[in-house]
Each structure stands twice: as structure tokens, then as C-alpha cells.
C-alpha positions as CSV (number, residue, x, y, z in Angstrom):
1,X,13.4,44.9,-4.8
2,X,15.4,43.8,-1.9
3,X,14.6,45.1,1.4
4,X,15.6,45.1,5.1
5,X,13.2,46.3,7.1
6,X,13.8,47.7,10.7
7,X,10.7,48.2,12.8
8,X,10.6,49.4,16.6
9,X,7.3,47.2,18.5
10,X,4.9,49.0,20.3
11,X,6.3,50.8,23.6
12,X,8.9,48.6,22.7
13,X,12.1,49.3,20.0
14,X,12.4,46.3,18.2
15,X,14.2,45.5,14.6
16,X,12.4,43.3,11.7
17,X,15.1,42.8,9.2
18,X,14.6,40.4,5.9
19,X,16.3,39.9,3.0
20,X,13.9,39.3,-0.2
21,X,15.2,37.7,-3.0
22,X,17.6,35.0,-1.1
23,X,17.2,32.4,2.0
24,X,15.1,34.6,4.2
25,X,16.6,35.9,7.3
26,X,14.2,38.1,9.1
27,X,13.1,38.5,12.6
28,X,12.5,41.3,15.5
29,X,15.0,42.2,17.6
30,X,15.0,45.2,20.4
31,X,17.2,47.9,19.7
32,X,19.8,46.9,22.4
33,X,20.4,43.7,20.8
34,X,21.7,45.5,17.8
35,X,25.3,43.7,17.6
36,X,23.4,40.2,17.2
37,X,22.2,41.9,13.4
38,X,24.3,40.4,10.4
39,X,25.3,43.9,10.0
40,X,28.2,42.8,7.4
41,X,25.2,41.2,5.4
42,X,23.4,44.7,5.8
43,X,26.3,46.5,4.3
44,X,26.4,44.4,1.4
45,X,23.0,45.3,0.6
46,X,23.8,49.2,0.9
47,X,23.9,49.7,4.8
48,X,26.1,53.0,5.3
49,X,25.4,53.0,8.7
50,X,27.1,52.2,11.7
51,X,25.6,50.1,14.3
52,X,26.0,53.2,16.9
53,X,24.4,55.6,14.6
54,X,21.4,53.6,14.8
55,X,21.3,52.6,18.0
56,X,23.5,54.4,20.9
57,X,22.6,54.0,24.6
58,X,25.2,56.7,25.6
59,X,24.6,59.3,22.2
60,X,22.7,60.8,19.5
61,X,21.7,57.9,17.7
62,X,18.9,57.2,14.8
63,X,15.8,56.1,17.9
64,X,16.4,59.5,18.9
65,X,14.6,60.5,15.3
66,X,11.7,58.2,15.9
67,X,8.2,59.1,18.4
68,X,5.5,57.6,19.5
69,X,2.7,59.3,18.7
70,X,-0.7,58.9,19.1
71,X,-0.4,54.9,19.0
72,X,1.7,54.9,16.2
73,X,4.7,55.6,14.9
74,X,5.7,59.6,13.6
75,X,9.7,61.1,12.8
76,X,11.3,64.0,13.3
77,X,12.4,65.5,9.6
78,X,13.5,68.9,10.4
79,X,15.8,70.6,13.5
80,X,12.7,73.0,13.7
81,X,10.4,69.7,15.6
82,X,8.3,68.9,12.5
83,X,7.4,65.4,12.2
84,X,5.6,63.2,9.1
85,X,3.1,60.7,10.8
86,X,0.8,58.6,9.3
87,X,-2.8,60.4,8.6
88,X,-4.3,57.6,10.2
89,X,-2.1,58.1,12.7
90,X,-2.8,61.7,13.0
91,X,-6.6,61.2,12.6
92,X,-7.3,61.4,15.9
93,X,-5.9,64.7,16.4
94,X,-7.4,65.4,13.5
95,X,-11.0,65.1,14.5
96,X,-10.8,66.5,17.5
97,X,-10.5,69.6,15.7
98,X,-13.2,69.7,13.2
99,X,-16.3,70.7,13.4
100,X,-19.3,71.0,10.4
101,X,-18.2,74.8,9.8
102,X,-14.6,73.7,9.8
103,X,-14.3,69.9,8.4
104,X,-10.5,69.3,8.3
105,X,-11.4,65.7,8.3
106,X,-13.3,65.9,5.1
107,X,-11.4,69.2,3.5
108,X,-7.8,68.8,5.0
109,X,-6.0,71.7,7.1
110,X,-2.9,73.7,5.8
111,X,-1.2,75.9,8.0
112,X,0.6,78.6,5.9
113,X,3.1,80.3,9.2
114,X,3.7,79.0,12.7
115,X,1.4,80.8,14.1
116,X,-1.5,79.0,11.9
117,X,-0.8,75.4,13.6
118,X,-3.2,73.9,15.8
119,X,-3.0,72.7,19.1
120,X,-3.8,68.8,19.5
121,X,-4.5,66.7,22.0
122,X,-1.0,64.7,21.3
123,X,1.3,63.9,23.2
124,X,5.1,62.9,21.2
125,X,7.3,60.3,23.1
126,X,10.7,60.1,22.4
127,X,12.6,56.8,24.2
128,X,15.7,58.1,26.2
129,X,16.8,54.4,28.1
130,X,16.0,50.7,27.5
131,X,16.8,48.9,30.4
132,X,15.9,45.0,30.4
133,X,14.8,44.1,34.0
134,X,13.8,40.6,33.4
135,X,15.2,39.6,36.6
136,X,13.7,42.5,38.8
137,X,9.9,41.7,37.3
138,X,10.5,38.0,38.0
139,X,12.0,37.9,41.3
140,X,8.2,38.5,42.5
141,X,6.9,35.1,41.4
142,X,7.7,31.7,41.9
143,X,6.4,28.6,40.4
144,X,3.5,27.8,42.9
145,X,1.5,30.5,42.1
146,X,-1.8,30.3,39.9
147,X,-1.5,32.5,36.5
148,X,-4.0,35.0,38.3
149,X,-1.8,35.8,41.5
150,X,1.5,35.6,38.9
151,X,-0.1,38.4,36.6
152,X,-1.2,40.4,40.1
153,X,2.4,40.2,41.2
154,X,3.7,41.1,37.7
155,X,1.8,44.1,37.6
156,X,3.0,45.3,41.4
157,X,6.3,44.7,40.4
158,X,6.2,46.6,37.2
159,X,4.6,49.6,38.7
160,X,7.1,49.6,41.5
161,X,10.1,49.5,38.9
162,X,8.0,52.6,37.0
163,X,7.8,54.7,40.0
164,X,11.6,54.0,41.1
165,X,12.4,55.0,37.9
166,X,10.7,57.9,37.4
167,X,11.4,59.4,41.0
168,X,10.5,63.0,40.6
169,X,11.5,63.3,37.3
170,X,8.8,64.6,34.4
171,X,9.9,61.4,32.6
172,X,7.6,58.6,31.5
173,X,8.3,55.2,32.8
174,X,6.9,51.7,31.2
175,X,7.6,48.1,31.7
176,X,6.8,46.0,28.6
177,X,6.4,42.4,28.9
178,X,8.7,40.8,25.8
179,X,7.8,37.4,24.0
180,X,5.0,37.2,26.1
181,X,6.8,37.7,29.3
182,X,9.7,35.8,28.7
183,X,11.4,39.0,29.5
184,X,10.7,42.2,30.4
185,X,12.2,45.9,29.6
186,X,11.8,49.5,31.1
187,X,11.1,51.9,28.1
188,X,11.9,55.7,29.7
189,X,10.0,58.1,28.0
190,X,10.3,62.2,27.1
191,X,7.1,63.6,26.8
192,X,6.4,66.7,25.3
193,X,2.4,67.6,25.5
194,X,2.8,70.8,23.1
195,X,1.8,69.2,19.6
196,X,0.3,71.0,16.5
197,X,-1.2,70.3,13.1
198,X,0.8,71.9,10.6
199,X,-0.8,69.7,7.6
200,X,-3.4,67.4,7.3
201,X,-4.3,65.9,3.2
202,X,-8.3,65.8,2.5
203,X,-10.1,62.9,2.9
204,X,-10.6,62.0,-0.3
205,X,-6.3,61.8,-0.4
206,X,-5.5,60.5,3.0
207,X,-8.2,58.3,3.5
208,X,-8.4,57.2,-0.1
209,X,-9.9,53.6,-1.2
210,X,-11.5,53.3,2.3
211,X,-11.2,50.1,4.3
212,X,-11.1,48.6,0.6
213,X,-7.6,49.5,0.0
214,X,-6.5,49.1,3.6
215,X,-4.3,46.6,4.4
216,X,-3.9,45.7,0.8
217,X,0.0,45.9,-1.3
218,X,0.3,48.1,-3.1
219,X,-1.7,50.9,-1.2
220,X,-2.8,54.3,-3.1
221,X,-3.4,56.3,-0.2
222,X,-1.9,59.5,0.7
223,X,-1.7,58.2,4.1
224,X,0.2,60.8,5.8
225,X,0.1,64.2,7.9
226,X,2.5,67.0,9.2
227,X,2.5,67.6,12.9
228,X,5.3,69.9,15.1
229,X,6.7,69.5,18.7
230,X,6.8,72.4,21.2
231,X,8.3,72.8,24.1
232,X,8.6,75.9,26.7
233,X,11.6,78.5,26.1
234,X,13.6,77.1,28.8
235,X,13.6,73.8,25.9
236,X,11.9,71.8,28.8
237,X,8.6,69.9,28.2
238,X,5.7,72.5,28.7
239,X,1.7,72.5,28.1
240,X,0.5,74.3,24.6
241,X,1.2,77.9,25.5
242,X,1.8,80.8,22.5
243,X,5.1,81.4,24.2
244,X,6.6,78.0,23.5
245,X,9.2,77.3,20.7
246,X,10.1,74.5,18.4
247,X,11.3,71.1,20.0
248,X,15.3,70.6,18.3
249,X,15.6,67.0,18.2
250,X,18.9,65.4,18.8
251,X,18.8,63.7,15.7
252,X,16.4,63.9,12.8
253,X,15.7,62.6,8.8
254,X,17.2,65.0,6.5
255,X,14.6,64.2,3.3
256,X,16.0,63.7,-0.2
257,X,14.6,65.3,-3.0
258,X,16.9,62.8,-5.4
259,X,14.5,59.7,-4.9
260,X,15.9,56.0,-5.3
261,X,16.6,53.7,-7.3
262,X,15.4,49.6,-8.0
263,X,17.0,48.0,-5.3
264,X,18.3,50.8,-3.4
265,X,18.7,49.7,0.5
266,X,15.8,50.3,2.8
267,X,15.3,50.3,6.5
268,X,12.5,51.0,8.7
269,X,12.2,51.8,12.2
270,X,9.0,52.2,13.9
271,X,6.2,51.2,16.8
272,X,4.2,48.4,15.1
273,X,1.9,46.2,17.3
274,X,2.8,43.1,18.7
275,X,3.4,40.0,17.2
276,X,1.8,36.7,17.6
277,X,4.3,34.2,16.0
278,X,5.1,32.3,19.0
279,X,1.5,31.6,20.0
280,X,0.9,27.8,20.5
281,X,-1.5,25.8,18.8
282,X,-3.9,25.5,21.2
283,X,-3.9,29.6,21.1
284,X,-4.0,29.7,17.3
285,X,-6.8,27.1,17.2
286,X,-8.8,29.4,19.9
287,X,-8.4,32.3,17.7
288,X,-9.5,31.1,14.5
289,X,-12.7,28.9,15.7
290,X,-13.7,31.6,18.8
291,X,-12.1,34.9,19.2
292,X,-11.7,36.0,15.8
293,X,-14.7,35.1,14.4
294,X,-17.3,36.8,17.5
295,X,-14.9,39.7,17.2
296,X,-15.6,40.3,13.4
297,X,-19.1,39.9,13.8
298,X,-19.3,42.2,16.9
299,X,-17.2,45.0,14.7
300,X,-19.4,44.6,11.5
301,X,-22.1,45.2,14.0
302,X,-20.8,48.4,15.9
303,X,-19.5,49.6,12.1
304,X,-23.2,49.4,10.9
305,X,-24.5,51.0,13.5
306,X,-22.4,53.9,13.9
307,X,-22.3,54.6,10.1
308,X,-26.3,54.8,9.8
309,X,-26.1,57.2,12.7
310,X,-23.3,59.4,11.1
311,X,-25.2,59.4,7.3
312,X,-28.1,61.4,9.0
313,X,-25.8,63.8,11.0
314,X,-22.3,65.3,10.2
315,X,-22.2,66.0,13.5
316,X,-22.3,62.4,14.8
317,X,-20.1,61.3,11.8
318,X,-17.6,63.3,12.6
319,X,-17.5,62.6,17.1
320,X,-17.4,59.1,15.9
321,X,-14.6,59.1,13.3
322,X,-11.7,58.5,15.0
323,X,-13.4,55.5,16.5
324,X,-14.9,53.7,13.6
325,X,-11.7,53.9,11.5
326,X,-10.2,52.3,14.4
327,X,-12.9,49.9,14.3
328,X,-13.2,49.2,10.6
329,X,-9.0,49.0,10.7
330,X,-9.4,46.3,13.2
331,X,-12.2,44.5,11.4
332,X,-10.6,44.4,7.8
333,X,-6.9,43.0,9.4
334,X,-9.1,40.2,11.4
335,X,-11.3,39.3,8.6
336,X,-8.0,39.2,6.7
337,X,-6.0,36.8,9.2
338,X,-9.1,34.5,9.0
């Protein structure tokens, strides 16, 4: 099948484009460098978009259909605030909520009206401004200073940039360092703090095949959840409150019930973590004879230890969850890259 795939990075919106089947052309680009895309190319793989639908710093555009939840990434698919996340994603969230009498973890949740959703400890982040201030960040270092004093003076110069930005806004400010600081980019954030489980699949579906299936093409698992944004009746960002209403996104994913077909034009867009493709050598070298390997053995260790504890209590098995599937995620995709 040929693919492009668009991906947004972590607290960064970046593209991941390739074309299979032909000379590959694939990279990751930030959203604002949208007009270096072979967009021509892209339409003659079924692109119907324009590049301002996807990307508009001065509209409704497609990132405004995209949140960062939880670590990962979630989308609006509804005017009404509902959003389809990963279960893994949503896990979290999840097992904050469950408890031995009521194990949505192990028998899944369902919420039949509005008024049956429950209140998580999520917060959705929807990027409203990408501003690259590569020059700002650097202008506080200069070539005599050691790496430690150049990282210090990074991170004052970041936080300075947040706060300006922010001023006494309710907006969520971020510097991100790009390419491993070969530039630099202030993500502004909406927050709204008002999210709910609407549906959450069983274990036994959204965790299915374990860490055995994770990270491993094609996957089987019903990896994914239903979750809803809130915000107070004034349609400002409010804490969970019964008087609140849905969040009406500026732009959302209208689902098709129609399917696809083989070869039918796909694109992604999403907050993956970072990439390491431009590591050196040297780097590469430390990883695979050092920091991977201790890594690995430390996270078969804290996996083992946690698991016996959670076999003789549901209790423990299910405060600990959250963190050994982060664990065990970690552990599989390092034993992997080794």
C-alpha cells in the first residue's frame, strides 16, 4: 500500500512523510515548514488537501483537530469535544479510576449518557501558535562557555521566553529545543483540565497480546479509548464541574463509515517522541555498548518485581499499572533497538 505519513513530534508539530513503493522520500518536518512538502507529489498520491487546510497559522486548520493528551497523541472526531486516543494512551486515566469493586482496567468502562462520563485527571492541549525563536534562545550563549553553563543559560532563556509569552494569560507556554538544539520553537498551548471517560475497551481487547504483540506490524490490539473535553459555559477553560459543557473544536475528523480501499492515500498527524537519527557515532556506540543495555536490565528488574507484588494483590496491581506498562513499553522498544 502506498503511504505518506504525517506525524506531529512531541510538544512539537512535526510532518513524517514517505512514499513506499518508489525512491523513498521521507523525513520530519514542523508544521510551519509546510510549503518545503512536495505537495504536487502528495496530490498525485490522492492528497485533496490544501496546504492551509492542514496547517494555518492565521485559521481553522487540521492541528486544530489534533491534542496532546496524556503524553500522547488523541483527536477531536465530533463538534460535541469527543476525542479517540490510544488505550494506552488513556491508560493512565484509566487506572486512576478503578478500584477492585470497579476494575475498568480489567472489565472496560462504557458510559451510556453524558452524565455517565468520568472525570479524569487529563489535561487536553490543543497548539494555538508556533513561533521559532532560535535566535532569542541563542543570543544567551556564546562559544566560550562549557556545555554545563550553555545548558544553564538555555534553560533561563527558555523560561524567560515562556513567561513573556504567557503574560497573564491561562495559556500554556513551552520552548522545545529542535534537532538537538539546532533550533528552538515556542509551542503555545490551550489547556482545558475538564476531561472524561466516555469509553474504555476491556483488557483483554485493548491491551491484547501484551508486551508480546507490542511494537510488532501488524498489531491485533484494540488499542484505543473514547475521552470528551469540557469547558465552563462561558466556553472558557474551567476545572471538572457538573455545570460545564462540551468543548466545540474549531476543527475536527468527520469519521467514515465507507472504509478504504488498497492504496487509498493516508496521512497522519500526531505527537510521537523524539527522534534520534542525527546522533553521531560516538553517541550511537555509547548507547548500544552502555546505556541500552543497563537500562534493559534495570527494567526487566523493576518489571519482575512489581509483577510478583501485583499477582498477590489486585490492589497493588492495579496502583502500579499505569507504571509498569510504561515500563514494559520502554523495555520491549529498547530490547528491540538492540
Amino acid at each position: 500500500m502506498r503511504k505518506n505519513l504525517m506525524t506531529l513530534s512531541l510538544c512539537a508539530l512535526a510532518l513524517f512523510l514517505s512514499f513506499a513503493g518508489r525512491t523513498m522520500d521521507e523525513g520530519m518536518w514542523l508544521l510551519d515548514t509546510i510549503g518545503k512538502l512536495p505537495v504536487s507529489e502528495m496530490k498525485k498520491h490522492g492528497l485533496e488537501l490544501t496546504p492551509e487546510q492542514i496547517y494555518s497559522p492565521n485559521g481553522p486548520s487540521l492541528k486544530d483537530a489534533i491534542v496532546l493528551l496524556g503524553g500522547g497523541t488523541s483527536s477531536f472526531v465530533s463538534a460535541e469535544g469527543l476525542m479517540v486516543t490510544n488505550h494506552h494512551v488513556a491508560f493512565g486515566g484509566i487506572q486512576s479510576l478503578s478500584s477492585v469493586k470497579e476494575d475498568y482496567l480489567k472489565d472496560g468502562f462504557w458510559a451510556k449518557s453524558r452524565e455517565e462520563e468520568l472525570s479524569t485527571n487529563y489535561t487536553a492541549q490543543i497548539v494555538t501558535e508556533i513561533k521559532d525563536v532560535t535566535s532569542e534562545v541563542l543570543s544567551a550563549v556564546n562559544d566560550t562557555m562549557s556545555a554545563e553553563k550553555r545548558a544553564a543559560a538555555i534553560r533561563e532563556k527558555s523560561r524567560e521566553i515562556e513567561n513573556a509569552a504567557k503574560g497573564t494569560s491561562d495559556l500554556t507556554c513551552r520552548v522545545s529545543d529542535m534537532y538537538n538544539g539546532v533550533s528552538y520553537y515556542l509551542f503555545t498551548f490551550q489547556a482545558l483540565t475538564d476531561v472524561r471517560l466516555v469509553y474504555a475497551p476491556p483488557s483483554a481487547i485493548g491491551n491484547y497480546g501484551g508486551e508480546v504483540d507490542n511494537w510488532i506490524w501488524p498489531r491485533h490490539t484494540g488499542d484505543f479509548s473514547i475521552m470528551r473535553a469540557y469547558v465552563g459555559p462561558d466556553g472558557k477553560p474551567a476545572k471538572y464541574s457538573k455545570e460545564n459543557v462540551p468543548y466545540k473544536p474549531k476543527v475536527f475528523l468527520p469519521i467514515s463509515a465507507a472504509g478504504y480501499e488498497e492504496g487509498s492515500f493516508a496521512m497522519i498527524m500526531g505527537f510521537p517522541g523524539r527522534t534520534f537519527r542525527y546522533r553521531e557515532a560516538s553517541s550511537v556506540e555509547l548507547s548500544r555498548d552502555e546505556s541500552l543495555p543497563l537500562t534493559v536490565d534495570l527494567y526487566r528488574t523493576r518489571m519482575e518485581i512489581i509483577d510478583n507484588a501485583g499477582k498477590a494483590d489486585r490492589v497493588v496491581a492495579i496502583k502500579y499499572a499505569s507504571k509498569v506498562r510504561g515500563v514494559a513499553n520502554t523495555y520491549k522498544n529498547y530490547l528491540g533497538t538492540l
